[in-house]
C-alpha positions in Angstrom: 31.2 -26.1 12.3 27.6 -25.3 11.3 27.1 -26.4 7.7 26.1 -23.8 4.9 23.3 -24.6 2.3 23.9 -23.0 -0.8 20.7 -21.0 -2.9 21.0 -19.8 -6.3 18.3 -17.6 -7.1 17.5 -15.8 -10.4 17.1 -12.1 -11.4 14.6 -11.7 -14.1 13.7 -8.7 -15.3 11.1 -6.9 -17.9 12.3 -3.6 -18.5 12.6 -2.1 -15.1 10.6 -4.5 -13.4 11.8 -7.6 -11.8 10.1 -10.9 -10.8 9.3 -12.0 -7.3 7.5 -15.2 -6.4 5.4 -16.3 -3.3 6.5 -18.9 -1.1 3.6 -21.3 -0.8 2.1 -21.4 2.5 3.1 -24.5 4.1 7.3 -24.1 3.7 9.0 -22.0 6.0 9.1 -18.7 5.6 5.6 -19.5 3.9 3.9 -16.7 2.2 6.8 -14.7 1.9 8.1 -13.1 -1.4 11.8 -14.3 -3.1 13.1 -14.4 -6.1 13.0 -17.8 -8.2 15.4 -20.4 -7.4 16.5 -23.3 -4.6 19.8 -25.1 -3.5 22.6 -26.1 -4.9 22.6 -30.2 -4.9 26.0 -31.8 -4.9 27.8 -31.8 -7.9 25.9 -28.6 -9.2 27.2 -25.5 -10.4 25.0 -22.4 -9.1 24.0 -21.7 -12.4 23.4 -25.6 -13.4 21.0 -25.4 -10.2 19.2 -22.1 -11.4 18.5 -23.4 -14.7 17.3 -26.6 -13.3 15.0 -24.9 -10.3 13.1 -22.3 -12.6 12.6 -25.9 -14.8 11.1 -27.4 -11.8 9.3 -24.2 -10.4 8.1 -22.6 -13.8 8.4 -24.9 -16.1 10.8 -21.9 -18.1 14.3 -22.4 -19.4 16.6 -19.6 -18.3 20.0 -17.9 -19.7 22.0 -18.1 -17.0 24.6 -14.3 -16.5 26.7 -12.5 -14.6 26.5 -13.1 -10.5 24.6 -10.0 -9.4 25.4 -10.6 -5.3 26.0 -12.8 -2.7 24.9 -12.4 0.4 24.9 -15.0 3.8 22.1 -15.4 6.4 21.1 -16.8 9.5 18.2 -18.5 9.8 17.2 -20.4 12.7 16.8 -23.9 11.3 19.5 -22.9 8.5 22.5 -20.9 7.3 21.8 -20.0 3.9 24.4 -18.8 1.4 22.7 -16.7 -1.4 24.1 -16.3 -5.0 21.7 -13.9 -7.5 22.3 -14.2 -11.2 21.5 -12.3 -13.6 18.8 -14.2 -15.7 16.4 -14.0 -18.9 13.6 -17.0 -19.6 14.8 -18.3 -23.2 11.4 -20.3 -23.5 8.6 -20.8 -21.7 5.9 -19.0 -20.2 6.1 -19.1 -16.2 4.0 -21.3 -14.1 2.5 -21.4 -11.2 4.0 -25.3 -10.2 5.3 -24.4 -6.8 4.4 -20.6 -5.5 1.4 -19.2 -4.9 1.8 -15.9 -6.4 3.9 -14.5 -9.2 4.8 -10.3 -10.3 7.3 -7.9 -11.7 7.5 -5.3 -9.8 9.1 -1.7 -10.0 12.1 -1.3 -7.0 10.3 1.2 -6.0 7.3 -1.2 -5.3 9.4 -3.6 -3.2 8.3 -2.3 0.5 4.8 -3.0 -1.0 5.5 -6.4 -0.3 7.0 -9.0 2.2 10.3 -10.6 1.4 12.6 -13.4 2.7 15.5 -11.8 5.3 17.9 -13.0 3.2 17.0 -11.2 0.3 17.3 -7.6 2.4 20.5 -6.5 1.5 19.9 -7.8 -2.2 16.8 -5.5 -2.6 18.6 -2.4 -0.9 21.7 -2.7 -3.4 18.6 -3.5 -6.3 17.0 0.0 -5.4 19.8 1.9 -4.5 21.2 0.4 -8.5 17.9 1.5 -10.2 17.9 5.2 -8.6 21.8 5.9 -9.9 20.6 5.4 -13.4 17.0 6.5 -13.2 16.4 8.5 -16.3 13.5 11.1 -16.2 10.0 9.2 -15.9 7.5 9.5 -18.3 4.0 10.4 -16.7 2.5 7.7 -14.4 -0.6 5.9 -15.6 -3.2 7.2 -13.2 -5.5 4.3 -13.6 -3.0 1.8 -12.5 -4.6 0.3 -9.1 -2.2 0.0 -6.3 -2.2 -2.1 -3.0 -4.6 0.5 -0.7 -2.9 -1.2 2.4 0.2 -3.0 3.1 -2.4 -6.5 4.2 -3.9 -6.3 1.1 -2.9 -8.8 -1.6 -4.4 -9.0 -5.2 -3.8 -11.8 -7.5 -2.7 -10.9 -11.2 -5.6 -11.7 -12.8 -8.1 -9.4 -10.5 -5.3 -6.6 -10.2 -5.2 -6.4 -14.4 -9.2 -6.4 -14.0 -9.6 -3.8 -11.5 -6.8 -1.6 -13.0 -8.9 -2.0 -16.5 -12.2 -1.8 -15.1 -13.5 -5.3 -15.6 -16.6 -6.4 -13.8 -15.2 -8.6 -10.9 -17.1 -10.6 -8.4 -15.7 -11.6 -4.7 -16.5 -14.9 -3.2 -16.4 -15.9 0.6 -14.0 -18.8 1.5 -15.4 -20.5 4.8 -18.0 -22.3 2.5 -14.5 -23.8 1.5 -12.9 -24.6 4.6 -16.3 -24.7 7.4 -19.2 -25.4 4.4 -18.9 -28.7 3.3 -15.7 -32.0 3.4 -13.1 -32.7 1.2 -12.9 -33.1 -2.2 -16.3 -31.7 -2.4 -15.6 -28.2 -0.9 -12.9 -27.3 -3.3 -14.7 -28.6 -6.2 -18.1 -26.3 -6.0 -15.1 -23.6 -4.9 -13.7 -24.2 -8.4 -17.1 -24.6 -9.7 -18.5 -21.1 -8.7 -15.9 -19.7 -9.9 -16.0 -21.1 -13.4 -19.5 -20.1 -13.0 -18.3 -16.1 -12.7 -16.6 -16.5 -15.8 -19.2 -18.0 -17.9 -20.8 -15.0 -17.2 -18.2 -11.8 -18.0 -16.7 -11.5 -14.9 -13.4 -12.3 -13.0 -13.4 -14.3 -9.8 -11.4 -12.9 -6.6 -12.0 -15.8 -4.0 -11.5 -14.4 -0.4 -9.5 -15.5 2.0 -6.3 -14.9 4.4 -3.2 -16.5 4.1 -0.1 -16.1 5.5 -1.7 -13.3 7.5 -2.3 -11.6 4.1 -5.9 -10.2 3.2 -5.8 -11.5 -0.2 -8.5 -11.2 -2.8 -7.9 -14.1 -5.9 -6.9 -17.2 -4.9 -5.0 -19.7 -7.6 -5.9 -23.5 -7.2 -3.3 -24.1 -4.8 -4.2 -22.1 -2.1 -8.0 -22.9 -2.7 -6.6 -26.7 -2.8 -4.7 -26.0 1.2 -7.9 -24.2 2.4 -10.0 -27.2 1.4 -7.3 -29.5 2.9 -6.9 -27.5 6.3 -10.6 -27.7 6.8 -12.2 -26.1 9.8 -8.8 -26.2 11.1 -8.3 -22.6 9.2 -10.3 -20.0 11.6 -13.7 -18.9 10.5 -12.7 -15.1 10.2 -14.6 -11.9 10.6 -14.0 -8.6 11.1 -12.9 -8.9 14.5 -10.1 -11.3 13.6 -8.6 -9.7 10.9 -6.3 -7.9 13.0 -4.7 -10.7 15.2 -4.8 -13.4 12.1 -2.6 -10.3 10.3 -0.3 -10.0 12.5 -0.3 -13.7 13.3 0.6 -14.2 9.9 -2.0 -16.8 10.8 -4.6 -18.3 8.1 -8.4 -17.7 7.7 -11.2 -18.2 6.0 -13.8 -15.4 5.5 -17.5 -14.8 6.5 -19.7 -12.5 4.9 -18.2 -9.9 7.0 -14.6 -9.9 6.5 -15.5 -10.7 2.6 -17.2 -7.5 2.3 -14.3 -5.6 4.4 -12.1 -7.0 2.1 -13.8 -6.6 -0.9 -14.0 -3.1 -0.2 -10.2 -2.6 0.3 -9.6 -3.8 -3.3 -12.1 -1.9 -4.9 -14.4 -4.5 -5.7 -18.4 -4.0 -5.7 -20.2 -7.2 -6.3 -19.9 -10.1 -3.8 -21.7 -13.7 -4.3 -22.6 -15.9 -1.1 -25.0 -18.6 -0.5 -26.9 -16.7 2.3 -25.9 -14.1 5.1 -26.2 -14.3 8.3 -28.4 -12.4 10.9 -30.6 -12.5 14.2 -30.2 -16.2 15.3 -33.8 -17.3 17.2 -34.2 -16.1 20.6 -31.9 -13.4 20.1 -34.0 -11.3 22.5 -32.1 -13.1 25.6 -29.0 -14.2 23.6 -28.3 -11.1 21.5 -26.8 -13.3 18.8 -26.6 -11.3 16.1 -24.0 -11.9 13.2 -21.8 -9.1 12.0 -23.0 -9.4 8.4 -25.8 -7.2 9.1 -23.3 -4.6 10.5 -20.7 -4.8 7.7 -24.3 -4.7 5.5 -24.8 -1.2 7.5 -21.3 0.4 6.9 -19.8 -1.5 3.6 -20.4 -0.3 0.3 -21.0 -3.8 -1.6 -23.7 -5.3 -2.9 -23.9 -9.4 -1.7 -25.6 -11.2 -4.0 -27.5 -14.0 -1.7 -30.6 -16.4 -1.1 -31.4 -14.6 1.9 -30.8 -15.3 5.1 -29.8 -18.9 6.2 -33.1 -20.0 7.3 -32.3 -21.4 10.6 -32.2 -17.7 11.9 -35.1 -15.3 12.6 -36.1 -14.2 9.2 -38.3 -11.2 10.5 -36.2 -9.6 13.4 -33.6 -10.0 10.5 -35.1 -8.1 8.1 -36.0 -5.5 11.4 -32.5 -5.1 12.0 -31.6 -4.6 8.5 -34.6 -1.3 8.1 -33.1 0.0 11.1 -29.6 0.1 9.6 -31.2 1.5 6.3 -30.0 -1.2 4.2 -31.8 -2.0 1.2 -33.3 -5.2 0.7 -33.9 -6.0 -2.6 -35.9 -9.2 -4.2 -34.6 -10.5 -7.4 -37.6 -11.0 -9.3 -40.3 -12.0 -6.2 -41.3 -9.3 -4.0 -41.2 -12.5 -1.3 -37.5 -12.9 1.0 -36.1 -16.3 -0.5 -35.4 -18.5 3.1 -32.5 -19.7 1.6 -32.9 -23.6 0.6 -36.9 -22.7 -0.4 -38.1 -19.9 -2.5 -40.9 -18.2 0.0 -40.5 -17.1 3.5 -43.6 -15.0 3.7 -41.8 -11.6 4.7 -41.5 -9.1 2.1 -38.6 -7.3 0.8 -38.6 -3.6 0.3 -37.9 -4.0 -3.4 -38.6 -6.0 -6.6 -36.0 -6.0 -9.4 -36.0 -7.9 -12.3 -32.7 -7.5 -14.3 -29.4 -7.4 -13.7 -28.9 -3.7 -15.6 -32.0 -2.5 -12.8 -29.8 -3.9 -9.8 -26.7 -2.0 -11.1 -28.4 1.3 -12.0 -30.0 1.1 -8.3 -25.9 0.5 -6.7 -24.9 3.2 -8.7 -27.6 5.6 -7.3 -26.8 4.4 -3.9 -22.7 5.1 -4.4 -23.4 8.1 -6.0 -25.3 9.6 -2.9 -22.6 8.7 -1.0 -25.1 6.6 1.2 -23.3 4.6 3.7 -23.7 0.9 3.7 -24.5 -2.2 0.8 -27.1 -3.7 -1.0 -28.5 -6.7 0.2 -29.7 -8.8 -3.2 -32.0 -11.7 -2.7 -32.0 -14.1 -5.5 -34.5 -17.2 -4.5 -33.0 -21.0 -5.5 -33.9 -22.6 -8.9 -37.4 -24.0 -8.5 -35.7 -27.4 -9.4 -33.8 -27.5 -6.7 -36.0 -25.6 -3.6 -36.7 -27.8 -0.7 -40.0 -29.3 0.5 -41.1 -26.8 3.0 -42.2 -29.0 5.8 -39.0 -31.3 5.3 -36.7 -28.5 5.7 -38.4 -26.7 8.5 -38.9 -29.8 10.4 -34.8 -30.6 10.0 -34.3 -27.1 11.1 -36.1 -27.2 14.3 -34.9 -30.3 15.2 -31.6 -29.0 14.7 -32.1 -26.2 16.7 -32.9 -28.5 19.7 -30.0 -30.2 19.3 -28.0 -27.1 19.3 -29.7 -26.0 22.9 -29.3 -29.5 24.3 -25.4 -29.7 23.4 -24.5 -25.7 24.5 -23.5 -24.7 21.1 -23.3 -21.3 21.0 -21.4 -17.7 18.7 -19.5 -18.3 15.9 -19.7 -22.3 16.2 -23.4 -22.2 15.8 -23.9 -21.9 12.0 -21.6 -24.3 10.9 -23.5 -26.8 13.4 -26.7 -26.2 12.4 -26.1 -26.9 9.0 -24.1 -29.9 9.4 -27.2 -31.0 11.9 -29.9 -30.4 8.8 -27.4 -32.0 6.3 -27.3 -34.8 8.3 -31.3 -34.9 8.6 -32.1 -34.4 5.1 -29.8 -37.2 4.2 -27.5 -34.5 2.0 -30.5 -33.2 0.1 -29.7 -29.8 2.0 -26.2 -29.8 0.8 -26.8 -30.1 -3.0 -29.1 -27.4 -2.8 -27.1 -25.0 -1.2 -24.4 -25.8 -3.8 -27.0 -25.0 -6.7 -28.3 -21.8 -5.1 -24.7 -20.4 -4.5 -23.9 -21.7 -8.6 -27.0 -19.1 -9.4 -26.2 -16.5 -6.9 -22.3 -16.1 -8.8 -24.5 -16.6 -12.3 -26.3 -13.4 -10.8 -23.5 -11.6 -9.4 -21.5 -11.9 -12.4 -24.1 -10.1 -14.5 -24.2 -7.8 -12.5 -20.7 -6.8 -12.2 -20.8 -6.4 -15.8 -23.4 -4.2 -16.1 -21.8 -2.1 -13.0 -18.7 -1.7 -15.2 -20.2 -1.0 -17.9 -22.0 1.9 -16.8 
């Protein structure tokens, strides 16, 4: 006879709303919504397990009630036997030592989100409960932001932002999981956004997990992306579908940052440097699909130019052509990314942060399609000898001819290539000039919101 685990799981509530949990992404069933709880050890009570899993998972002590329902499921590596009880936190404030993601949500919120198939039936009985005593509703609070898409996931922190119209700044992950090893990578991640919030604004890291577009990342999740490494996909807009419905993991370019960033309603986005027309394009036709998300996508990316093992002058060509403005952040010169001068000019000098928000505005106010391209050259303490850097770039580049290297692969080589060659000099500045660019981008955001 197949043996039954027993779950207790807990229903806390605050007022009408209820709370749900994210299952972290590397249990089964990972990235999928529950309510708090676990199994029943031997010689347990359900309630003596409840009390002592909502310990262990958020570090709250609960009043155990009534049994709400118990329902049985199939899985296919277990048969679990779920008991819900009523359940209020006597002390504590809930912690994030085990989920991803915490909320209370309205019933009427719950196909919002992805749950467990065990907890089915519980949330039917849940919703069909809360509509038999539904009193008359008082007006709905039209500024309250809601989920534009059924992919989309915002943590708490930038929902409450949005929703209050706090400046908010999004942040790419693949300079997490493709940029640079572990420790390091999650450190500057953790570092940038610190930086966002020195400087009045809210940090909603980018990435997908779980197969959900998700926009805030806690520690954890920035913690497995930095672990997983390039074994996460580099993700742009193209992949966005199949990782969705994958349920698969990914970590975002410029591109799907932007599309992302646009679902959620957020306007400022902070990278080190976009991509763009990759030398000898004219027979290759690699071109990345920032410049087309920079065409059609209504953020402004906060940068140090473009990478500058591309073709900085077809770039900027391809950008005029898709009307995109780029804008120099004070230097009327196109910052190449690890040194302050290219010699191509941009189409605009601006020296403040209140000049680059009043210029967005205008732009969204038109209705023009497209972003802002914002080029904000590295600290002079930190900008590259000019000859050292072009000379690692070249040879780079013939490296990445002799060994075939070609699409979406190419990037990440090159700049492992020049890392290599400027014995890690490269690497530290592009740490420092992405630390300024969220500085930038942060101001920014803040003088967006404010109007």
């Amino acid at each position: 006879m197949e043996m039954v685990t027993k779950v207790s799981a807990a229903l806390i509530c605050d007022g009408d709303r209820f709370m749900i949990c994210r299952r972290p992404p590397y249990k089964a069933r990972g990235g999928l919504w529950e309510f708090v709880g676990g199994k029943v050890e031997e010689g347990e009570t359900g309630k003596e397990a409840l009390a002592r899993e909502c310990r262990e998972e958020l570090d709250v002590d609960i009043e155990v009630g009534d049994l709400y329902m118990t329902v049985v499921h199939e899985y296919p590596d277990l048969t679990a036997e779920l008991s819900l009880y009523k359940a209020k936190i006597s002390s504590g404030t809930p912690k994030l030592l085990e989920h991803t993601d915490l909320r209370f949500i309205l019933p009427d919120e719950i196909p919002l989100y992805e749950f467990c198939p065990a907890d089915k039936t519980i949330l039917e009985r849940i919703v069909s409960d809360a509509h038999e005593k539904k009193a008359p509703e008082a007006p709905e609070n039209i500024n309250r932001r809601k989920p534009m898409n059924e992919y989309l996931a915002l943590s708490p922190e930038v929902e409450k932002a949005l929703e209050e119209g706090k400046p908010v700044v999004a942040l790419e992950s693949t300079i997490i999981s493709h940029g640079m090893p572990y420790p390091q990578n999650v450190e500057t991640a953790l570092r940038v956004e610190d930086v966002v919030r020195q400087n009045g604004a809210v940090p909603a890291t980018v990435a997908i997990i779980g197969g959900k577009l998700k926009a805030g990342l806690t520690k954890e999740e920035i913690e497995y992306l930095g672990k997983k490494g390039q074994a996460v996909a580099k993700a742009s807009r193209r992949d966005l579908p199949v990782l969705a419905a994958k349920k698969a993991d990914g970590a975002t370019t410029v591109a799907a940052t932007m599309i992302i960033a646009a679902m959620a309603g957020i306007r400022v986005f902070a990278t080190g440097g976009i991509g763009g027309v990759h030398r000898g394009a004219e027979t290759s036709m690699d071109i990345s699909a920032d410049l087309e998300e920079l065409a059609s996508t209504p953020v402004m990316v906060v940068c140090a130019g473009a990478k500058s093992i591309l073709d900085l002058g077809l770039t900027l060509e391809y950008l005029e052509t898709k009307g995109v403005p780029v804008i120099g952040y004070g230097t009327g010169e196109l910052p190449a990314f690890y040194t302050r001068k290219s010699g191509f000019k941009v189409d605009y000098r601006l020296d403040t942060p209140g000049e680059l928000a009043a210029a967005f505005r205008a732009k969204l106010g038109m209705g023009l399609k497209g972003g802002m391209l914002v080029t904000n050259p590295i600290p002079e303490e930190y900008s590259m000898d000019p000859d050292i850097i072009n000379a690692a770039i070249e040879k780079a580049l013939d490296e990445c001819r002799k060994q075939g290297v070609k699409g979406k692969e190419t990037t990440p080589f090159l700049l492992a290539k020049v890392k290599e060659l400027t014995g890690g000099d490269s690497l530290n500045s592009n740490i420092q000039l992405v630390l300024n660019n969220a500085a930038l981008a942060a101001k920014t955001a803040k003088a967006l919101a404010e109007g």
